[in-house]
C-alpha positions, 0 to 999 in steps of 0.5 A: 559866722563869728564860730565858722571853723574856717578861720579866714572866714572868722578872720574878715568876720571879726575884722567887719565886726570891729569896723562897724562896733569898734569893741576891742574883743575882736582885735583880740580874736584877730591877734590869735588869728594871726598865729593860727596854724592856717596860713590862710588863716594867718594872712586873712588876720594879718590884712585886717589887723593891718587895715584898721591901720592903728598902732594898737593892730600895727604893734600886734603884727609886727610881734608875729611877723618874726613867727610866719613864714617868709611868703607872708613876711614879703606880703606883710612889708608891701601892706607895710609900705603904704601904711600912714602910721607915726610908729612906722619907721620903729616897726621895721626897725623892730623887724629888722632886729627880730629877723633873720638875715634871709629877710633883711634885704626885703625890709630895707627895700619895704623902709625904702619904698616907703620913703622912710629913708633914701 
């Protein structure tokens, strides 16, 4: 299943694959993933890469999220919301600077949701 040509397949494969091993190839499988030209490719690696929930996975988002298009940006800051991590707040401050206006107002509203700010 690591070889599947169906890239979301080989996305949750790689991700269940790190979970269990904790071997560094497969995050690298899933930073490509991201940038697949799949979007349902792009999301299934982004929602692993977010769920290991290191600032490792969090830092190889966040350089793609300029890249995907604005539906997976939107699905990107509400996983955003919820994440726990310590670098949170410089991520949408990256973000924010490597975006465009169209996105702007939906990662203020994901800072706010997120208790990073009243």
């Amino acid at each position: 299943m690591l070889a599947d040509p169906d890239g979301a397949v080989k996305a949750c494969v790689n991700g269940a694959f790190y979970r269990a091993t904790g071997k560094k190839e497969y995050i690298d499988v899933l930073a490509e993933l991201s940038t697949d030209l799949s979007k349902r490719t792009r999301k299934a690696a982004v929602d692993e890469l977010l769920d290991v929930e290191s600032d490792a996975t969090l830092k190889t988002v966040i350089a793609s999220f300029s890249e995907q298009e604005m539906e997976l940006q939107k699905h990107i800051l509400r996983r955003l919301e919820f994440s726990k991590s310590k670098i949170l707040y410089q991520c949408f401050l990256s973000i924010f600077k490597n975006s465009g206006e169209k996105i702007r107002p939906f990662i203020v509203e994901a800072v706010r949701r997120a208790g990073l700010v009243n």
